[in-house]
C-alpha positions in Angstrom: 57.0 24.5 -101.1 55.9 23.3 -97.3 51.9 22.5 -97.7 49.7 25.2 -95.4 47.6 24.3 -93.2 44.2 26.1 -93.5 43.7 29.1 -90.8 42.5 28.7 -87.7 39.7 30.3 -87.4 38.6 31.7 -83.6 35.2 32.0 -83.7 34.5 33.9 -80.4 30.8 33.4 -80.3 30.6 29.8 -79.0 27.2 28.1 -79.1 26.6 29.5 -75.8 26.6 32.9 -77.3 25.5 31.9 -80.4 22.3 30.5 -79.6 21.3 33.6 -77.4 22.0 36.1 -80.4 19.4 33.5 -82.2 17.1 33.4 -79.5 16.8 37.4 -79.8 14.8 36.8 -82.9 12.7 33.9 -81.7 11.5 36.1 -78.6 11.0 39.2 -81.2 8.7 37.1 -83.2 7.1 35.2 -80.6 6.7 38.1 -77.9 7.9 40.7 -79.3 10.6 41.1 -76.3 13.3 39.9 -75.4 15.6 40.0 -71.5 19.2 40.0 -72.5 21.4 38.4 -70.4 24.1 40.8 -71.4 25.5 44.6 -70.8 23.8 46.7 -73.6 27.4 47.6 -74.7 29.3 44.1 -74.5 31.0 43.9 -77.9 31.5 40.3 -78.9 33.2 39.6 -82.5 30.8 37.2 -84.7 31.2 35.7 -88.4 28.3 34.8 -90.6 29.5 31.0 -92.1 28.9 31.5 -95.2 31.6 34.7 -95.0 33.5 32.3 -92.8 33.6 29.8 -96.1 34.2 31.5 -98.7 37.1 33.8 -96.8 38.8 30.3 -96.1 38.3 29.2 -99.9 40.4 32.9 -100.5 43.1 31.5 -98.2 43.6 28.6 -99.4 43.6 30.4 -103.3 45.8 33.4 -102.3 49.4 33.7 -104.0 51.7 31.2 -101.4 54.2 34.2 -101.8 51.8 36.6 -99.9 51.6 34.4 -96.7 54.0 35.0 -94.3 52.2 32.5 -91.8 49.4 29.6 -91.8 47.7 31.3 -88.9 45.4 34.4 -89.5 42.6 35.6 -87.7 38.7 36.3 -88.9 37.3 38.8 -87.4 34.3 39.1 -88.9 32.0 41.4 -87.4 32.2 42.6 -84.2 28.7 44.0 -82.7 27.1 45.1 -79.5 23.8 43.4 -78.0 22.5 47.6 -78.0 23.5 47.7 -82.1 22.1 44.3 -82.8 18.8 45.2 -81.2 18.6 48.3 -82.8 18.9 46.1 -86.6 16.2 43.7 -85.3 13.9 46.6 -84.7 14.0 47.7 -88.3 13.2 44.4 -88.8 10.9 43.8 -86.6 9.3 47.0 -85.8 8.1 47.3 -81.9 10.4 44.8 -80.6 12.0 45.9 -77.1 15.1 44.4 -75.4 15.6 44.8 -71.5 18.9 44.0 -69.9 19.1 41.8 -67.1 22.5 40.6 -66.7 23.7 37.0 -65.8 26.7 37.6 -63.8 28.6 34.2 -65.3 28.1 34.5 -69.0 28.7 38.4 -68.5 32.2 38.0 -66.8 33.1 35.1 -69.8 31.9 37.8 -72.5 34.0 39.9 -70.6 37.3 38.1 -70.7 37.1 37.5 -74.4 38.5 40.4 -77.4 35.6 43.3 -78.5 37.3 42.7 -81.6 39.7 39.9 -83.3 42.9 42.0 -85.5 43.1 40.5 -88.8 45.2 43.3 -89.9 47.9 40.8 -91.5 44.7 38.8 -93.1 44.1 41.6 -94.7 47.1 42.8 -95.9 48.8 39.4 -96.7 45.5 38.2 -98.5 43.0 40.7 -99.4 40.7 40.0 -96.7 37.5 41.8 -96.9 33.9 41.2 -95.3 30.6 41.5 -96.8 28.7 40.8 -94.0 27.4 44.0 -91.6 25.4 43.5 -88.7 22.3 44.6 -90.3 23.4 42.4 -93.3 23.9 39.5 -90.8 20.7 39.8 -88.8 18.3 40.2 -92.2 20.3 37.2 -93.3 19.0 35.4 -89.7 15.4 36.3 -90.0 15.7 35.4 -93.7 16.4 31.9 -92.6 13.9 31.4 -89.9 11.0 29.0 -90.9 8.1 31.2 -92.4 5.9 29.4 -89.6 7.3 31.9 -87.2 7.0 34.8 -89.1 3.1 34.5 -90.1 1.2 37.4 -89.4 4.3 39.3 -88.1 4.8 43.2 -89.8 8.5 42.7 -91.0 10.1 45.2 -92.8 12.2 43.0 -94.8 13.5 45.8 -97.5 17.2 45.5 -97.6 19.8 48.7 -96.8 22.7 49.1 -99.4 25.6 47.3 -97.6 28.0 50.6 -98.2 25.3 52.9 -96.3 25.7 50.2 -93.2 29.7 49.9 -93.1 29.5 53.8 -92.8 27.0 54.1 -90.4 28.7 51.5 -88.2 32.7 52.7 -88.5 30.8 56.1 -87.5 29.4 55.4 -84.5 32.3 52.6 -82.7 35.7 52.6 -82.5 38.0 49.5 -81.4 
């Protein structure tokens, strides 16, 4: 049996994009505001590394039978500047966003998916996510160095992952 090469893994969120879903939290603690340089409703698909990991590790353990290719896509989770905001203000109660768009970074969010299909992923290997937005962005200010947090009101109590899935698949479809 040919060896497989582990999956490629396109993760749409380049440091670029990256840092300024970070820096939303950074302004929220330091400010408590924040000027987003995107649309309110540019969708940009994201994976917490951690998910990114262990879904790899499931590759690379799932029955060689099942895979019908070496490539698959990760989709992870796929969220709006609007819905992450709206997870960091249950975190961060009183934190407001305005949108002031950069006309560069906007037109490359623009040319890339809303959403990465990892249809065969799923059905070739049992791919699943635990990861939500709200899941990811407790997970974010979780990490953050308690030196930014003191003194902050954070409502760090934790919503059952099913109750977020649902709310999520209810309100945006792809």
């Amino acid at each position: 049996m040919p060896l497989m090469a582990p999956p490629t893994i396109l993760l749409v969120g380049i440091f670029l994009f990256l840092i300024t879903f970070l820096e939303i939290f950074f302004h929220a603690l330091e400010t408590g505001h924040y000027k987003c340089w995107l649309g309110p409703k540019q969708a940009l698909p994201m994976i917490y590394i951690d998910e990114c990991i262990d879904l790899t590790v499931k590759y690379l353990k799932a029955p060689q039978q099942n895979l019908k290719r070496s490539v698959y896509n990760l989709g992870g989770v796929s969220f709006t500047p609007e819905e992450l905001v709206a997870e960091v203000q249950k975190l961060i109660p009183g934190f407001t966003v305005e949108y002031e768009l950069c006309e560069t970074r906007s037109k490359i969010a623009d040319s890339w998916p809303q959403k990465l299909d990892d249809r065969l992923a799923q059905q070739e290997w049992g791919l699943s996510y635990n990861v939500s937005t709200y899941e990811l962005a407790h997970k974010i200010l979780e990490n953050i160095e308690p030196k930014y947090k003191e003194g902050k009101v954070l409502n760090m109590e934790r919503t059952p992952l099913k109750a977020q899935l649902s709310a999520v698949s209810a309100t945006r479809q792809f």
